[in-house]
C-alpha positions, 0 to 999 in steps of 0.5 A, a space after each residue: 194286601 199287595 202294593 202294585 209295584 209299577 204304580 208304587 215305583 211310578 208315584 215315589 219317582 214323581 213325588 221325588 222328582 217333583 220334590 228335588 225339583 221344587 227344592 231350588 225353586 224355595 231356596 231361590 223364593 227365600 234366599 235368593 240364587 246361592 252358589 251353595 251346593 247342598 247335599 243334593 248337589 253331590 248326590 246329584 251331577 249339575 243340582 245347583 240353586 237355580 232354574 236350570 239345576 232344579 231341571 238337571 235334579 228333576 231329571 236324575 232324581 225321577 229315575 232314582 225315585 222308580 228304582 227305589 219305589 219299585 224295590 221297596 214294593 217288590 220286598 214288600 209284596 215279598 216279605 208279606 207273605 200276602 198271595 198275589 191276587 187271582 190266585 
């Protein structure tokens, strides 16, 4: 079985995306707004714990998601050893 590498890259980037997006929004729901930057805020440039940082990390993280899903399929298909279809 063959992964579609377009559709794998584009499902990890809105799953990544929608997920560091959500990430402040929990902590702000729990803990309140914090000047804390976690480890997502050194991955990523302007993340904070806050409505506008949780945009910023949207924004970074959905591009970082599709390159690594895209590569992840990509040596996938190349390491199964599968035919591609309509071959």
């Amino acid at each position: 079985m063959r992964l579609n590498v377009r559709a794998f890259s584009l499902a990890c980037g809105s799953v990544w995306g929608l997920g560091v997006f959500l990430i402040p929004w929990w902590g702000i729901l729990w803990d309140g707004r914090s000047g804390a930057v976690p480890l997502l805020g050194a991955l990523y440039r302007g993340f904070t714990f806050t409505p506008a940082g949780s945009v910023i990390g949207l924004l970074w993280a959905f591009p970082d998601g599709l390159v690594v899903g895209a590569l992840f399929a990509w040596l996938y298909n190349r390491l199964s050893g599968t035919t591609p279809s309509g071959a």
